[in-house]
C-alpha positions as CSV (number, residue, x, y, z in Angstrom):
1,X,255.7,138.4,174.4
2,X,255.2,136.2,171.5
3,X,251.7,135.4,171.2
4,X,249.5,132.5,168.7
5,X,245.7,132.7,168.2
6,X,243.3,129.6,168.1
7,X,239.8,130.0,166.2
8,X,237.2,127.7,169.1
9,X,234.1,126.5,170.1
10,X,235.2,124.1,172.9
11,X,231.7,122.4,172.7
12,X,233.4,120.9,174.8
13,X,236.5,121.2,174.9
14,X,237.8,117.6,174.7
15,X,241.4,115.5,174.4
16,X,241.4,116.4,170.5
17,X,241.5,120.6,171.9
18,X,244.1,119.8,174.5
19,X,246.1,118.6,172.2
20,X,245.7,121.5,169.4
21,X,246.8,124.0,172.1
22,X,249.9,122.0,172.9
23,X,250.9,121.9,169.2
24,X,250.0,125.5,169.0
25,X,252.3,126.7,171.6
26,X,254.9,124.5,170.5
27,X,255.1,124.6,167.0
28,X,254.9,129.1,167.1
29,X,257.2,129.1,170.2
30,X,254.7,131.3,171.5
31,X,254.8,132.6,175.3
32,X,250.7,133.2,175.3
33,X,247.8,131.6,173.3
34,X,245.2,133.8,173.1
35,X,242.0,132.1,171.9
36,X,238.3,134.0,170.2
37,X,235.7,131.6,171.0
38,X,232.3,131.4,169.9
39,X,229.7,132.7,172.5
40,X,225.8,130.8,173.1
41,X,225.3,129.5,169.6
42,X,227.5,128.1,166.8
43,X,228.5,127.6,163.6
44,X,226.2,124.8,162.5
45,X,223.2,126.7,164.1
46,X,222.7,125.1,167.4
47,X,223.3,126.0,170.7
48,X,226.4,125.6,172.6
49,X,226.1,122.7,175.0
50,X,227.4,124.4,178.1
51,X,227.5,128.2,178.6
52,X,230.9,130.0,177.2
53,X,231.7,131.2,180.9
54,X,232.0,127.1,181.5
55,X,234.0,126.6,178.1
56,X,236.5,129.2,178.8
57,X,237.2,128.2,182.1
58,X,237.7,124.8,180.5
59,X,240.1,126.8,177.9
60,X,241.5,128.5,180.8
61,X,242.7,125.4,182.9
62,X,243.7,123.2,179.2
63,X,246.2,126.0,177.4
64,X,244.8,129.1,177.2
65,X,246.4,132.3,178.5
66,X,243.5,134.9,177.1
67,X,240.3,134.0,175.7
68,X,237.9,136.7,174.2
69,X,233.9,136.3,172.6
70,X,233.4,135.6,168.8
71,X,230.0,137.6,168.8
72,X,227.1,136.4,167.4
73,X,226.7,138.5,164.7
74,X,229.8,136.4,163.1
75,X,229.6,133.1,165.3
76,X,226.5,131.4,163.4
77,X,227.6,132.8,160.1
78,X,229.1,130.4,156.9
79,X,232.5,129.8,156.6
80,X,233.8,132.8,155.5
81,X,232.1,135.7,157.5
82,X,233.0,132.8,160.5
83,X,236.8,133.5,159.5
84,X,236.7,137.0,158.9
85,X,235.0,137.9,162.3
86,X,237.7,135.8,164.2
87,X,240.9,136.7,162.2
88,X,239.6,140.5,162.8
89,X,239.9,140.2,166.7
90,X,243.0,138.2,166.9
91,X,244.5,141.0,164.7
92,X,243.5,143.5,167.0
93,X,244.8,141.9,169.8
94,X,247.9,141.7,168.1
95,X,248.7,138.0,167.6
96,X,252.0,137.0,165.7
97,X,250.4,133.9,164.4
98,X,247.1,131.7,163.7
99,X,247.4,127.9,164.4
100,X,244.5,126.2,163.4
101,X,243.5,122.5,163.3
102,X,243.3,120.5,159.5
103,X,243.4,117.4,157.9
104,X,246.7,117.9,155.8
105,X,248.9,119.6,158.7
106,X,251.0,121.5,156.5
107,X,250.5,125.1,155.7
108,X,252.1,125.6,152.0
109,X,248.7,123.8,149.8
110,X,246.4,126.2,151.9
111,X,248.6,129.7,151.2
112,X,248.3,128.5,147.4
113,X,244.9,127.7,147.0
114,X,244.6,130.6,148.1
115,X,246.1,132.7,145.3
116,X,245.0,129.9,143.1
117,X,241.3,131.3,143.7
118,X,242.3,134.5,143.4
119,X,243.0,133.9,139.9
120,X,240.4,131.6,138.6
121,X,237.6,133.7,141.2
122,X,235.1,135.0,138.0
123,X,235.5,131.3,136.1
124,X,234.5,130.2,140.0
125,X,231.9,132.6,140.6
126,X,230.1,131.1,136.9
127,X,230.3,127.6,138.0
128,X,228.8,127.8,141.4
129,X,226.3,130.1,139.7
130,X,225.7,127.4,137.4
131,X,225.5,125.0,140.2
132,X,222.8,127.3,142.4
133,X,220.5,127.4,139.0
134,X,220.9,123.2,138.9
135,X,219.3,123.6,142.5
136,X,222.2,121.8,144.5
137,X,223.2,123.8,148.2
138,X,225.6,126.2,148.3
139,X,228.3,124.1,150.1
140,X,227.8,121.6,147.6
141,X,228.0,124.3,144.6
142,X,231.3,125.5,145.8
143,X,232.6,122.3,146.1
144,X,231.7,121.1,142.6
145,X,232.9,124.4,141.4
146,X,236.6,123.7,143.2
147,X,236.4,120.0,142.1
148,X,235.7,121.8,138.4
149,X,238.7,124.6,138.7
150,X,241.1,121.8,140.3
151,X,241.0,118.4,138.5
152,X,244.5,119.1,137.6
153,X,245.9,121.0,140.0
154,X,245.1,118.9,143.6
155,X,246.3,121.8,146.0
156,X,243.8,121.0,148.9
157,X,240.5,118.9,149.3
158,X,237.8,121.0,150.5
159,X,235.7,118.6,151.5
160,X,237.1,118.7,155.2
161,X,235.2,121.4,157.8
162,X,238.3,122.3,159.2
163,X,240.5,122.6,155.7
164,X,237.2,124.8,154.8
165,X,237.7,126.8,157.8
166,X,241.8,127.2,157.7
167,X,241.5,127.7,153.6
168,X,239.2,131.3,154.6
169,X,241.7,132.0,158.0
170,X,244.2,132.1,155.8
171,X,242.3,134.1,152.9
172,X,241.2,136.4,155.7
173,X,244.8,136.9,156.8
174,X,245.9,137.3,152.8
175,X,243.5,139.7,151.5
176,X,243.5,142.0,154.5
177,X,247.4,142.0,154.5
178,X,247.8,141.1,158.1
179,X,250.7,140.6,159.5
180,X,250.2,137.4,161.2
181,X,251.7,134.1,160.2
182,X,249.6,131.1,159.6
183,X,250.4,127.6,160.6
184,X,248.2,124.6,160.9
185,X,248.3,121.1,163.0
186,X,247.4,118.1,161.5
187,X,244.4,116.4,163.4
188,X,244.9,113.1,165.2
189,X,242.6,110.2,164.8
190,X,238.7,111.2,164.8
191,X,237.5,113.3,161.8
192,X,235.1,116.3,162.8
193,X,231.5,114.4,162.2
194,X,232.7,111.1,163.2
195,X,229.5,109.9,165.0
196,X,230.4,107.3,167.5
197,X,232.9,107.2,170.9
198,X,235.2,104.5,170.5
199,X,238.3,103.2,172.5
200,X,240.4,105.7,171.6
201,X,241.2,108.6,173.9
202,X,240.6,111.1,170.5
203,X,236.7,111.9,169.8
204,X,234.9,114.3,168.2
205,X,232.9,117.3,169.7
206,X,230.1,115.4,167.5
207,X,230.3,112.1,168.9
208,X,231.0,113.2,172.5
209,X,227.3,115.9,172.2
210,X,225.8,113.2,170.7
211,X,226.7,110.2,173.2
212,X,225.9,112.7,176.5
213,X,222.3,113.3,175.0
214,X,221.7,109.8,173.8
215,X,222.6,108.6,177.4
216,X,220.2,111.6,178.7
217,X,223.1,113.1,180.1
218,X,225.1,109.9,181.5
219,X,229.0,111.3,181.6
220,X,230.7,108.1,182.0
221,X,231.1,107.1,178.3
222,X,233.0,110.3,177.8
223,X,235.5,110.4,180.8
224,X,238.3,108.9,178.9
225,X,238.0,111.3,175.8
226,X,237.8,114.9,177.4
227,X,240.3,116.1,180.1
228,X,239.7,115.6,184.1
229,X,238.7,119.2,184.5
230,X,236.4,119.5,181.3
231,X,234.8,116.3,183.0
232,X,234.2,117.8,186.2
233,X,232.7,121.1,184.5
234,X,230.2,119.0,183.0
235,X,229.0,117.7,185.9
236,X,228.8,120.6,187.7
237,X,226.9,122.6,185.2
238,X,224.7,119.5,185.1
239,X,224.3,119.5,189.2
240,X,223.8,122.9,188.8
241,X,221.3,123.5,185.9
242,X,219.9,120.0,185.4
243,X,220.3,119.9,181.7
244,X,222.8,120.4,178.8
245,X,221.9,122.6,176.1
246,X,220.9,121.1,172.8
247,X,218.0,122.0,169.6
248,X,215.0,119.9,171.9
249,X,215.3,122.2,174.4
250,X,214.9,125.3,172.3
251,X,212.1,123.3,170.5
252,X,209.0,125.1,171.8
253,X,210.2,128.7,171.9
254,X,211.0,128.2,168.4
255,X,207.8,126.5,167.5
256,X,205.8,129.2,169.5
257,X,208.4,132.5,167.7
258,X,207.6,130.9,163.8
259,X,203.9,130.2,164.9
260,X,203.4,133.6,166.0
261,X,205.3,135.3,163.1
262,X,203.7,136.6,160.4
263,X,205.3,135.5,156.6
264,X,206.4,139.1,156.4
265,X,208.3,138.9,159.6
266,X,209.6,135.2,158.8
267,X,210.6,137.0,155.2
268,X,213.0,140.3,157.5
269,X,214.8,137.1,159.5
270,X,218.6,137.2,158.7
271,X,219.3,134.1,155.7
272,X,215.3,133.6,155.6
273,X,215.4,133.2,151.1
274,X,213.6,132.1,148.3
275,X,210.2,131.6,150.3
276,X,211.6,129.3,152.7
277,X,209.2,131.5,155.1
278,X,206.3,129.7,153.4
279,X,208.1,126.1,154.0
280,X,208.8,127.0,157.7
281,X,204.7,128.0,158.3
282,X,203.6,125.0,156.4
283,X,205.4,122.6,158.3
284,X,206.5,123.9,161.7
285,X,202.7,122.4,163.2
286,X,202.9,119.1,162.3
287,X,206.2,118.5,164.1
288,X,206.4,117.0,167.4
289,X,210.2,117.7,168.1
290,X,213.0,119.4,166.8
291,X,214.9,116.5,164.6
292,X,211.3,115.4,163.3
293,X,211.0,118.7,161.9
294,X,214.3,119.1,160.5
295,X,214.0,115.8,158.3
296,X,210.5,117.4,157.0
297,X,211.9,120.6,156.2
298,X,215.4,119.9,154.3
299,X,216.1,119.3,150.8
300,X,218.9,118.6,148.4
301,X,218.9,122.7,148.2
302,X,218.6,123.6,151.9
303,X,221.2,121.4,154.1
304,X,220.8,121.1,157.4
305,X,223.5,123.1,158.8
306,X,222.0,125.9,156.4
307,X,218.5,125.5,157.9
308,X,220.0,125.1,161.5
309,X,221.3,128.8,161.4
310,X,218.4,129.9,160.0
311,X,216.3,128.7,162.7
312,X,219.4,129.8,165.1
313,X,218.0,133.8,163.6
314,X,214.7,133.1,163.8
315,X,214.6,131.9,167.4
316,X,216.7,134.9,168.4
317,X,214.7,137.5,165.9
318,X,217.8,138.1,164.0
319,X,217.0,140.2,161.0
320,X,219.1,140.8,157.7
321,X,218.6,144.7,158.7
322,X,220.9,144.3,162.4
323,X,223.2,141.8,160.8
324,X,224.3,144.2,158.0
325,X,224.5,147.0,160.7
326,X,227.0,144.7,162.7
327,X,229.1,143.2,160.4
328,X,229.8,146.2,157.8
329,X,230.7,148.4,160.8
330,X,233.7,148.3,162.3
331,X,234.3,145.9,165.8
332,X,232.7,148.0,168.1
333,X,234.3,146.5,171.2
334,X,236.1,142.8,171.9
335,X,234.5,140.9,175.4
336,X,237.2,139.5,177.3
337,X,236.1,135.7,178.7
338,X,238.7,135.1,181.2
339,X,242.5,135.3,181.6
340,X,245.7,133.8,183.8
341,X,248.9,135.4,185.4
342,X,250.3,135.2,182.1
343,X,247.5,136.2,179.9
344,X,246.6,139.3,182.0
345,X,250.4,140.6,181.7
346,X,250.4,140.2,177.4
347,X,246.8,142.4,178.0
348,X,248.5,144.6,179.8
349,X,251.4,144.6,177.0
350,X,248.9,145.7,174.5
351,X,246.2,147.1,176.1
352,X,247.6,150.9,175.6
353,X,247.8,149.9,171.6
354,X,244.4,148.6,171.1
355,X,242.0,150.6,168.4
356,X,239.1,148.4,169.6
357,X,238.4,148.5,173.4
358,X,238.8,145.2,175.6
359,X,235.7,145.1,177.9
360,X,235.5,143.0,181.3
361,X,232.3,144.2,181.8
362,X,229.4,144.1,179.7
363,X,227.6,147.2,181.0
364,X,229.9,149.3,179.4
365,X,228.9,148.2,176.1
366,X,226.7,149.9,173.8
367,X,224.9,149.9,170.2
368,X,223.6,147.4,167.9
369,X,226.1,144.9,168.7
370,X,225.6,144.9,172.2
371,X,221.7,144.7,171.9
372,X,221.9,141.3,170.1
373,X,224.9,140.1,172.5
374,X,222.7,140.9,175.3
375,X,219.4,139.6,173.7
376,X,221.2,136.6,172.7
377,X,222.7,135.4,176.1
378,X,219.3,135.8,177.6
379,X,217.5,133.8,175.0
380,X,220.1,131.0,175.3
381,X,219.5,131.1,179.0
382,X,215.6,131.0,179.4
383,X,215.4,127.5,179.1
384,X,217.3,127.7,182.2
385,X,214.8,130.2,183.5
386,X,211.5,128.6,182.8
387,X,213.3,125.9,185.2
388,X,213.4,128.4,188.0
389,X,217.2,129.5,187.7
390,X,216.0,132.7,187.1
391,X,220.0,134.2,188.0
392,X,220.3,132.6,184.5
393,X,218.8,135.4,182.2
394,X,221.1,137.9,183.6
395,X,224.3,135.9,184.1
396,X,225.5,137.5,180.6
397,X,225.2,140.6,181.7
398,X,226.6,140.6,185.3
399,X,229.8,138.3,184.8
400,X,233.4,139.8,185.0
401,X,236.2,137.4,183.2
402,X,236.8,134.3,184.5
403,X,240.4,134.3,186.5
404,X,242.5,131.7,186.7
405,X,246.3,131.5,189.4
């Protein structure tokens, strides 16, 4: 069986998505997509805004024939850890190729940028050095360092999320030697921060997150953007839980987790640098919600996204010690999501050939890994909790795939 793997987040999985898989499918003639998706929190640094058992059963009904967890440990990370995590799974589950989404929808200008790097990498490594001592953010270092390297040579903007992300798939894919083919769709219509819903039946995951919480959770403006069953999802988890998952409602645990830390402990959280534990202390007090904050803690230096998976770590007590364990040791285990008919019979295909185990149940894992997964699914629920869905906190730990005839 001929298989294609999709890098997601599904948050949530809108018209946009539905329309990637389709491309996918057709364009690698492939009889399964298998998808890694990102689990509670993502790659910006904020929570997902439905759980991941609701996302891949959104996957599951949209395209998706197997869908497996991007951990934690490499779901809130920068671009290129974010790549490397993902390309490792779908390489272990034996995927032919990667389709992923960009803004140039041709393949050939990211396979050489990708060599072109490799050539130029120490007269690149001096100029974003340069640009770090200027005190400009590291996104913004790299891409003056590209702009720097490439005034002549126009291979690929950079300046798009998703080029970003497929430039370091197919790095990922390069420098490990692989053997999995990379091919790209083109995006249709919204770009990936556009901030408003319009007319059109294409909208981005930003626009759609931020038009459900500016309308306190009203679905209607929505409907005609995201599929019929990614619709009735939404509502159900809202029926069910009351609320959709976003920084405000993490607010307090993290204003109580940096008030109660001591600089020293602030100082051991994962990409807590340059005495931003001193920054976070002097101004966590004064806030009286979470976007408040933010716009009195960021600087040209420290972008939000930056700061956003920073505060992702420090709300789940993610130190640099446990994220080096994780992501310098090999994959410990892959956690299966959900599957179909068609999905469980390409598991089945490779199942036997597998060097990292497949688990469809959580209580089987074990080490540092599955301490944060575990820690992390019950941090993302106890908002949920402290509602009185108390089933919430151990939801994570109890669920077997999702299953879909």
């Amino acid at each position: 069986m001929k298989s294609v793997g999709v890098v997601v987040e599904y948050n949530p999985l809108h018209n946009g998505h539905a329309y990637h898989l389709q491309e996918a499918r057709r364009m690698s003639q492939a009889d399964v997509v298998v998808a890694v998706m990102s689990g509670s929190f993502l790659q910006r640094g904020e929570p997902a805004i439905i759980s991941k058992w609701e996302r891949a059963e959104m996957a599951l009904h949209s395209g998706v024939d197997v869908i497996v967890e991007l951990p934690y440990a490499y779901s809130t990370q920068k671009a290129q850890t974010f790549a490397e995590g993902a390309v490792r799974i779908l390489n272990h589950l034996k995927v032919d190729c990667i389709n992923f989404g960009s803004e140039v929808g041709e393949i050939e200008p990211f396979i050489r940028l990708v060599y072109f790097m490799h050539t130029h990498k120490d007269a690149w490594d001096e100029l974003v050095r340069n640009q770090l001592q200027a005190g400009v953010s590291y996104p913004r270092a790299c891409m003056e360092a590209f702009n720097s390297l490439d005034q002549h040579d126009s291979i690929l903007s950079l300046s798009e999320p998703n080029n970003i992300l497929g430039y370091h798939y197919t790095k990922a894919i390069i420098d490990s030697d692989f053997n999995i083919e990379t091919q790209t769709t083109k995006r249709t219509s919204a770009n990936y921060h556009d901030p408003k819903v319009t007319d059109h039946p294409i909208a981005s995951a930003t626009s759609i997150r931020k038009k459900v919480m500016s309308e306190k959770g009203d679905l209607t403006g929505i409907k005609h953007v995201v599929p019929h069953v990614s619709m009735n999802i939404l509502e159900r988890y809202q029926h069910q839980y009351g609320t959709f998952h976003s920084w405000d409602l993490y607010f307090p645990l993290l204003q109580f987790e940096i008030e109660r830390s001591s600089i020293e402990q602030l100082r051991e959280i994962y990409e807590c640098e340059e005495g931003l534990e001193y920054r976070l202390k002097d101004t966590i007090s004064n806030a009286s919600n979470f976007n408040e904050w933010m716009e009195a803690l960021k600087t040209k230096r420290y972008t939000w996204t930056r700061l956003q998976r920073l505060l992702t770590h420090i709300l789940t007590n993610t130190t640099k010690q446990e994220m080096k364990a994780i992501t310098t040791e090999p994959l410990p285990y892959i956690r299966l999501l959900g599957m179909n008919p068609k999905g469980k019979q390409y598991v089945n295909l490779i199942k036997k050939d597998l060097e990292c185990p497949l688990l469809s149940r959580f209580a089987k894992a074990r080490g540092t890994m599955a301490a944060q997964d575990d820690r992390i699914g019950k941090i993302y629920a106890s908002p949920l909790a402290m509602k009185g869905n108390i089933a919430a906190l151990k939801r994570d730990y109890t669920m077997s795939p999702i299953m879909i005839k």
